[in-house]
Every structure is written in C-alpha cells, then in structure tokens.
C-alpha positions, 0 to 999 in steps of 0.5 A: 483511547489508551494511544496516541490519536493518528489521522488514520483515527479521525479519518475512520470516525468521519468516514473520509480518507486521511488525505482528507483529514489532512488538507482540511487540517491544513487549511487547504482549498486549492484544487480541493472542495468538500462540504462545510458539513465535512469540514467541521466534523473532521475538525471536531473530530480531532479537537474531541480526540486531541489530534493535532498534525505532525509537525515534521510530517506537515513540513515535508508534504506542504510548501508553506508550513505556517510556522515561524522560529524565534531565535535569541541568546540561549541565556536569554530570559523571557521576562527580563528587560523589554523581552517578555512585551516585544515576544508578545508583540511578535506572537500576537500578530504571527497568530493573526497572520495564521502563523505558530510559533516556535522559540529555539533554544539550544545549549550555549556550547553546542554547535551541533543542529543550529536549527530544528531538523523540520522546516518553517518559513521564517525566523525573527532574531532577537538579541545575541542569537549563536552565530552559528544559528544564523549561519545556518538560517542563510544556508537554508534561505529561511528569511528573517527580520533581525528585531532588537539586533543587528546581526546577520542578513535580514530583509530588515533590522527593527531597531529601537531609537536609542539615539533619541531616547538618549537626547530626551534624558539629556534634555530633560536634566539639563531643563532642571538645571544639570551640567555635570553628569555621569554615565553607568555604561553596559555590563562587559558582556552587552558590549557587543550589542547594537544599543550599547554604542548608539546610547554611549555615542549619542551621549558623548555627542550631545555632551560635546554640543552643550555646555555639559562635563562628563565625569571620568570612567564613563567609558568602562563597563560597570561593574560594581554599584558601589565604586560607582557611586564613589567614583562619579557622584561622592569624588566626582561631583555628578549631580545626574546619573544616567544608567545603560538599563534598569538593572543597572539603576536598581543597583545604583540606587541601592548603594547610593542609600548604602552610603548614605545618599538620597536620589533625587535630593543628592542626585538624579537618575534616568535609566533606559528600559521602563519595566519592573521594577522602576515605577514601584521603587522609592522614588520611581526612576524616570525612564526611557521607554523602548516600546518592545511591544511595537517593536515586535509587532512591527518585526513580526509585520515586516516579516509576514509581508516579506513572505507575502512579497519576498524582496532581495536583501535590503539590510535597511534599519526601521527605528522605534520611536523612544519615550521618557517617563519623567517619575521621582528620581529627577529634581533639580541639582543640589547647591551642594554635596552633603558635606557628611559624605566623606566622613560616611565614607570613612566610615564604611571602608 
C-alpha cells in the first residue's frame, strides 16, 4: 500500500464493518460479542498492514482512552540523575496495567496549549512541570499523582526520603570519626524543588544534636568546585563533605585533585544520587541511594488505583525509603591538613 492504512482497509480484508474493527482494537466486550477467530484475524490484519487507531479519534469516541501523560521540566534530561530509572518504573507498570504513555514536552516560553489537544485519563509530574501545565490539568479534572515533586493537587506526592538519606550520611561519617563538615548546597536553579530544603534542613537539625561544626557558606547555592574547595576544606578545615547530588560531587572531586588534595586521604565525600558515574570514579563516591525505579513504580501504582477507585484530593506524602552505598571516598578524618596546601594554593592563583 502506497498509503497510509485506514480502518476501512483492515475492515475490507476481514470482511467485517469498521465499528468492528474499531471495538475489537480497543479491547472492547461490553454489550459486543464476536468470535475469538474474528478477533485474531482483525488484529492480525492490521498488525500486517501497520495500522494502528488514531489516537485523537479514539479519545473523542471511547470514555477511557487507555493513555497517561508524563509531565516534567522542558529541560528535563531523560538520562540525568534518578530520571531515566524512575520513567522506567513508571512505564513498566502503566504498560502492565494496559496503559500507553505519552511525554509531554513543550517549549520552555510558550504558554500556549499546555496540554495535547486529545484526551488521556491521567498524568504523573515529575520534577518542575510549567505552571501553566498543571493549571491546566486541574481545569480539565485529569488526575495525577505528582512523583519526585510537590506541585499542584495531586491524589498523592510520591516522594523520596530525603530526611533519612541525610541522617544516614551524617551517621556514617561521624562513625568514622568526623566533626567537622561542609555541605555543597543545590545549584540556584534547584532551589525551588522539594529535596533541596528536606536534605539542608535535616542536615542542620542533626548538626545541632550532636557534637558536629558546620563550616560557613553552607547555606549559598555552589556555584564554583574550585571556591569550594578553597573555602569549606583548605581555609575551612572540613574534614567531610556532603554534595546536594552527583554532578556536584564529580565536580568537587575535580578540583580537589586540581589543588592538590586526595578524597579520602584529605577529606571525605558523600554525595546524594547513586547513579553514573560515581561507582566508576577514582575513588568510587559513597552515595545515598534515591530508589527512582520504585518511586515510579509506585507513582504510577498510586495512579492506576486512582483511576480504578477515584477518591477526593488528599494531597498526602508516601516517602521512599533512602539507602547508603558506602565506596572509597570515606575513610577516617586525617590528623591534620596537608601543610603543602597553602604553598599549592599560592601557586595556582
């Protein structure tokens, strides 16, 4: 066929009408009965001619259109960070549960059509959807379930443990021995997300509890390894540096060898977000864990049931349980700082 296939083509070949083709396409058996003979031949039919059901079509004619939409930032990066597991987790149970799935992207300054112009039955968040996307999902009563984010009225925010993976760093290094930390805070542009303020606060509560000095600054967003560096561990004295993520941590690690210092022998790092490259660097970074996979699973769980059973808004918070990978670049603090620090700092300003 020299033409895109129609269900008028598929119809024609199984010698059945199109309403036919189209319920058995769509799985649909109430108040309609052919033979499993029929059925198979139809779906045949169309897998041999490529024809596949518009989707626009499909959600004007059925109630349920079997489609979810996954929102996020328009600068999102499906491979960066805890993404690419937690979109896995969410596609592999949507496709379980009979669902497809969409990923809405829209250009960052645009405010115009939010949201597809066809219909789904309901969308998960992750991180820093446009406001005006989920404006517009409350305007049309899609629900969703808001998974690594804390935005809008979800039936339910699926959200990592940030407070527990900060005490388990914390408790780690003062195990070996640490009292004297710093902490690389997000980027200016992370601040507004949920983790930021859980993984800071927690930090400086459970600083306060024990017997454990905070060098100054950590309360700026990072902005350059190198200051860093400078500042919390050579003039500061950290014996133990935690990161706000990974990117972060490769790029402490980065300029720490630039200015002559060695994790762990100089100091110790822990960075959140266990995912490349931290287990393939010299030395591989202890990390907290944030399970992306099951919090998509979970999200995307939260949501079937949702659609199952729709229940009024509850807004309420399902935390994901932390883990810490403990890898090479936590030892024990050192007796002292490397007295050939400020002459290598001389030497490279």
């Amino acid at each position: 066929m020299s033409k895109r296939p129609t269900i008028t083509d598929v119809a024609k070949l199984c010698g059945v009408t199109a309403a036919t083709v189209s319920r058995v396409l769509n799985d649909q058996k109430k108040n309609f009965s052919t033979t499993e003979a029929v059925r198979q031949k139809i779906w045949d039919t169309a897998r041999e001619l490529g024809y596949v059901p518009d989707l626009s079509a499909r959600s004007l004619s059925l109630r349920n259109t079997r489609v979810i939409g996954l929102f996020a930032s328009p600068q999102t990066h499906v491979a960066e960070g805890i993404n690419e597991s937690l979109i896995e987790g969410i596609a592999e149970t949507l496709h379980a549960g009979g669902y497809d799935v969409f990923f809405g992207l829209s250009p960052i300054r645009s405010t115009k059509n939010p949201l597809p112009f066809w219909r789904f039955d309901g969308a998960i968040l992750m991180q820093a959807p446009k406001p005006e996307t989920v404006t517009e999902l409350d305007l049309r009563r899609v629900p969703y379930v808001c998974v690594n984010e804390r935005v809008g009225r979800p039936a339910m925010y699926v959200l990592a443990d940030d407070a527990m993976g900060m005490k388990r760093a914390i408790s780690h290094l003062s195990q070996l021995g640490h009292k004297r930390f710093a902490y690389a805070n997000a980027r200016a542009a992370y601040f507004s997300h949920y983790s930021v303020n859980e993984r800071y606060g927690t930090l400086l509560a459970t600083v306060r509890d024990q017997a454990i000095r905070l060098v100054p600054g950590h309360d700026t967003p990072f902005h350059s390894p190198a200051e860093f560096v400078r500042a919390m561990v050579i003039e500061g004295g950290a014996t133990a540096v935690i990161t706000y993520d990974h990117q972060i941590a490769v790029m402490v690690l980065g300029a720490a060898y630039g200015l002559g210092l060695r994790v762990p022998q100089d100091f110790s790092m822990i960075c959140f977000n266990d995912v490349f490259p931290v287990a393939i660097l010299y030395p591989p970074l202890t990390a907290v864990a944030v399970a992306g996979r099951e919090m998509g699973r979970l999200g995307a769980d939260l949501l079937l049931n949702h659609l199952l059973s729709p229940q009024p808004h509850s807004g309420r918070d399902i935390k994901v349980a932390e883990d810490l990978i403990v890898r090479g670049s936590t030892a024990p603090p050192p007796s002292s700082v490397r007295p050939a620090n400020s002459a290598i700092l001389q030497s490279k300003d």
